[in-house]
N, C-alpha and C positions, 0 to 999 in steps of 0.2 A: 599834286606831288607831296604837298606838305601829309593829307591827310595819308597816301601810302608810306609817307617814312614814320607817320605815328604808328600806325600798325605794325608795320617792321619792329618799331623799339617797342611794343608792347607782347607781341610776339616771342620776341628777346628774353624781354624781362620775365614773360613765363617759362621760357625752356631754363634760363638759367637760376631761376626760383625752384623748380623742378628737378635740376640736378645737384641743386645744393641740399636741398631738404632728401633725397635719396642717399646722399652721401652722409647728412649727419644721421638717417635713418639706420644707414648699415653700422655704422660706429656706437650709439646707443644699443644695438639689437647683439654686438663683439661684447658690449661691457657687462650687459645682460649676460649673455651666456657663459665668458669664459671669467669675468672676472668676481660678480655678482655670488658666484658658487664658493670662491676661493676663502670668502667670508664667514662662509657657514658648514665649514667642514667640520667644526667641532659641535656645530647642533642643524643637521642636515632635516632634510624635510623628511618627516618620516612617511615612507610611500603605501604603507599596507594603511595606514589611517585613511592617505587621499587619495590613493585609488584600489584599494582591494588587496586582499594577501595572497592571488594569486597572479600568475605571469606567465604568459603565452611566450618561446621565442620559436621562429621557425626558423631552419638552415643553423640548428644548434651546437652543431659538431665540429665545426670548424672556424675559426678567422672572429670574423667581429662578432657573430652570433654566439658563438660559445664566450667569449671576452663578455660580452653583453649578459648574457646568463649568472654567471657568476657574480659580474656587477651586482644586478638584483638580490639573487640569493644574500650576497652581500649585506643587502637592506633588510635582510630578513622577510623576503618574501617567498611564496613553494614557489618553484618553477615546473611548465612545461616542456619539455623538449621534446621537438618535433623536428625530424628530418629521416633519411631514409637507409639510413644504416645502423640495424640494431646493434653489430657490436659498438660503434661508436658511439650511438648516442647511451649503452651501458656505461661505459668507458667513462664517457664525459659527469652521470649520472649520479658515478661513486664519488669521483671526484668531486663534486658540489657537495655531497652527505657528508664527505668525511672530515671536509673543511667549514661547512658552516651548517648542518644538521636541520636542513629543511626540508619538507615533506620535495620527494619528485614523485612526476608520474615522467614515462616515455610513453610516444607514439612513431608509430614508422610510419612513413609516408613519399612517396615519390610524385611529387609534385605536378612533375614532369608528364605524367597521365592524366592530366585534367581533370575533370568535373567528377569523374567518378569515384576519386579517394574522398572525396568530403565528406558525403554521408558516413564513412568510417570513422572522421574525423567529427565529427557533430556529436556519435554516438559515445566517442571514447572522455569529450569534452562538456556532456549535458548534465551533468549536476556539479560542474564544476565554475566558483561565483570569479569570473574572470576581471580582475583589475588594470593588467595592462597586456598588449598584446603588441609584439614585436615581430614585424612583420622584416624576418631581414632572409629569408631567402630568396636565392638569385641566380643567374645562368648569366655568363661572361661568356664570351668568345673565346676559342681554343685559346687563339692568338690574331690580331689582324689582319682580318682579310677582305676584299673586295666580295660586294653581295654576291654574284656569281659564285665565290670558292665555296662559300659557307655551305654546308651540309645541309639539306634541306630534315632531317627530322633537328638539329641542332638550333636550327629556326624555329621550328614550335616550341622546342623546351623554351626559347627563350621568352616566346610570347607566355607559354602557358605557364611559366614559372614567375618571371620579374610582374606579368598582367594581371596573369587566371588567378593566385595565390592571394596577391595581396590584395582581391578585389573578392574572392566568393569567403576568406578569412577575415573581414573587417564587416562583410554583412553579416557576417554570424553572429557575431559578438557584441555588436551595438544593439539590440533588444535592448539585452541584459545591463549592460552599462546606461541604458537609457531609462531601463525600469529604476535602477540605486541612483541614479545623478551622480555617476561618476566612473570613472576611467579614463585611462590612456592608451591610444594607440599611435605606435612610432613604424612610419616608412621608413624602410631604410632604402633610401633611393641610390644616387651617386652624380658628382662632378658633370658626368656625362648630359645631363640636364642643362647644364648651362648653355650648350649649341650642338648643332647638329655636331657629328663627330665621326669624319672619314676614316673608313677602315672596321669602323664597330657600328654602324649606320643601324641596324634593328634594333642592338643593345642601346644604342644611345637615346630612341625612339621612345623602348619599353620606360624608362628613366624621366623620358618628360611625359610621356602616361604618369607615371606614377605622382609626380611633384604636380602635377593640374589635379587629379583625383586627389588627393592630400586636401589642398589646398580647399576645393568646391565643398569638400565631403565638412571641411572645417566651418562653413560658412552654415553647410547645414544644421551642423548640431551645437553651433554657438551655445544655444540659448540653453543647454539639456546637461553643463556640466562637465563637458567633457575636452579634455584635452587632445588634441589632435596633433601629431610634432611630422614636421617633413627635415629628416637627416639625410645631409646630401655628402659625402665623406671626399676628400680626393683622396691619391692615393695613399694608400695602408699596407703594411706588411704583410699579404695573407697569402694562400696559395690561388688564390681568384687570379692575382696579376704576378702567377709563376712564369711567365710568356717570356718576360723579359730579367736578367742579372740585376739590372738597375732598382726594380722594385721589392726586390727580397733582401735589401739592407734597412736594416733602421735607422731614420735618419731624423734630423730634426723636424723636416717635414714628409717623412714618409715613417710616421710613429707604427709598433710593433698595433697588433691587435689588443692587446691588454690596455698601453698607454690609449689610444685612442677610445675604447668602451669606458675605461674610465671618468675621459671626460665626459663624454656623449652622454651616459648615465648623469650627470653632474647639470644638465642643460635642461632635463624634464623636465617640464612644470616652470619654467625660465620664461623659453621664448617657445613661438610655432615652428619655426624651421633655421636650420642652423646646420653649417658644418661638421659640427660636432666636437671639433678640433681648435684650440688656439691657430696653430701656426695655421691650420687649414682655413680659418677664417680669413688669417692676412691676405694671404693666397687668392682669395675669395675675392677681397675686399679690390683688391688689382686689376682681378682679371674680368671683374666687373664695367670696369673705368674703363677697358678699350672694345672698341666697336665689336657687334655681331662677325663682321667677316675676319676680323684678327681672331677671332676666340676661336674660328673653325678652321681657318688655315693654320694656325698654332696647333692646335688637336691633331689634324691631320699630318703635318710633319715629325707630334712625336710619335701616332702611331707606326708612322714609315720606319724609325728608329725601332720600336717595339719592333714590329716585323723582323725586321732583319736581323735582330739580336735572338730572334726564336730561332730563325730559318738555318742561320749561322749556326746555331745549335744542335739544331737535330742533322746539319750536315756532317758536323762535329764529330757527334755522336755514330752516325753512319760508318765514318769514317773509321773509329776507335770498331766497331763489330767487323768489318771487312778482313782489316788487322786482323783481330783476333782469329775471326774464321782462318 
């Protein structure tokens, strides 16, 4: 008897050694990323020294990728943009020249076609010395829906875009980075990673693909120099999560695209993986603390609200063209 209650209290003592040292791990990894930056904004790390003066973003046209673009150019690095609307990515292209005067190239590309853009994409990017590569394009769900609803080609984009992209884009480029001892490559994953997530069940899939492939691919190339960062965002102001009213206000923690690339930009070279976000961190830091099955029946009941604030919409809307007709 005595010797199973020693085991019990030593058992004990390691789960709760384990969740103390997790909990001061995630509070060290917050001060690291949001506060550690706030320091050296007046002599920031200069990025084209530590990792290259050029920058890869994909999904550049829109929300955090375009935000993130800019960021960089910011630092005086040339940017790539890459996504699959050329007047857009013109649009966004002048816009970077005319405010900070660094060399662009554009690429068009739709993702969404799988394997067979890349060789266009290899050719358009081979004499180019790539320093960081910002892997932020991505396929969301129209709006929440039950596997059944979802549109089965809308199901490959998601695989072939949030998987195919960030996985045949990150072999490309590590050669090169591996030949200079140096560069960075940033997932941009999302929230959805944290648990499974009723309603967005493939999106939410493709998300913890990407944060395990992050993570292993970090482990690989430790030793060669290079930075590896897994950005996991929750919600942002962008048109990804136009589904619902509730996510198209700025809020303190549903910050615009610029606020958020901001910081995110500010965390390179910090930590490996990171919200990207202050308040997103807090947010983190919580929903950490309660159990796997809260984190997915929570997801699940705000998708249920997401739903219905779409469905309510375009009934709305139906309604408003009948009128009219």
């Amino acid at each position: 008897m005595a010797f199973c209650l020693g085991l019990i209290t030593i058992a004990g003592g390691i789960f709760i050694f384990c969740v103390i040292t997790e909990i001061l791990w995630n509070i060290i990894n917050g001060i690291k990323a949001h506060i550690v930056p706030r320091f050296r904004d007046k002599n920031k790390v200069d990025f084209t020294e530590k990792f290259g003066s050029w920058a890869v973003v994909t999904g550049s046209t829109d929300g955090i990728g375009k935000a993130y673009a800019k960021e960089l150019a910011k630092r005086g690095l040339n940017i790539v943009l890459i996504s699959r609307s050329q007047e857009k990515l013109e649009k966004v292209a002048n816009e970077i020249l005319i405010e900070y005067q660094v060399k662009i190239k554009v690429i068009t590309a739709d993702f969404s076609k799988g394997q067979e853009i890349f060789h266009k994409i290899a050719e358009e990017l081979r004499d180019i010395p790539i320093g960081i590569l910002v892997n932020n394009v991505g396929k969301q769900y129209t709006y929440p829906m039950y596997l059944s609803e979802v549109p089965e080609p809308e199901l490959w984009d998601i695989i072939n875009i949030n998987v195919g992209a960030t996985t045949a884009m990150t072999r490309f480029v590590l050669p090169q980075m591996v030949e200079r001892r140096k560069g960075a490559i940033v997932n941009v994953s999302s929230s959805a990673e944290f648990q499974p997530l009723p309603l967005m069940t493939v999106y939410a899939a493709s998300k913890v693909y990407m944060k395990s492939f992050t993570d292993a691919l970090r482990v690989e190339y430790q030793s060669q120099g290079l930075t590896i960062q897994n950005l996991s965002p929750l919600f942002v102001n962008t048109k990804m999560n136009a589904f619902s009213h509730r996510l198209q206000e700025s809020t303190l923690f549903v910050p615009d695209a610029e606020t958020y690339a901001q910081n995110a930009v500010n965390t390179l070279g910090e930590v490996n993986e990171t919200t990207g976000y202050w308040s997103h961190g807090l947010q983190h830091f919580f929903m950490m603390m309660s159990p796997m099955w809260m984190r997915k029946y929570t997801g699940g009941m705000l998708n249920q609200v997401f739903r219905r604030d779409y469905l309510n919409k375009i009934k709305s809307e139906k309604g408003v063209e009948l009128a009219v007709k």
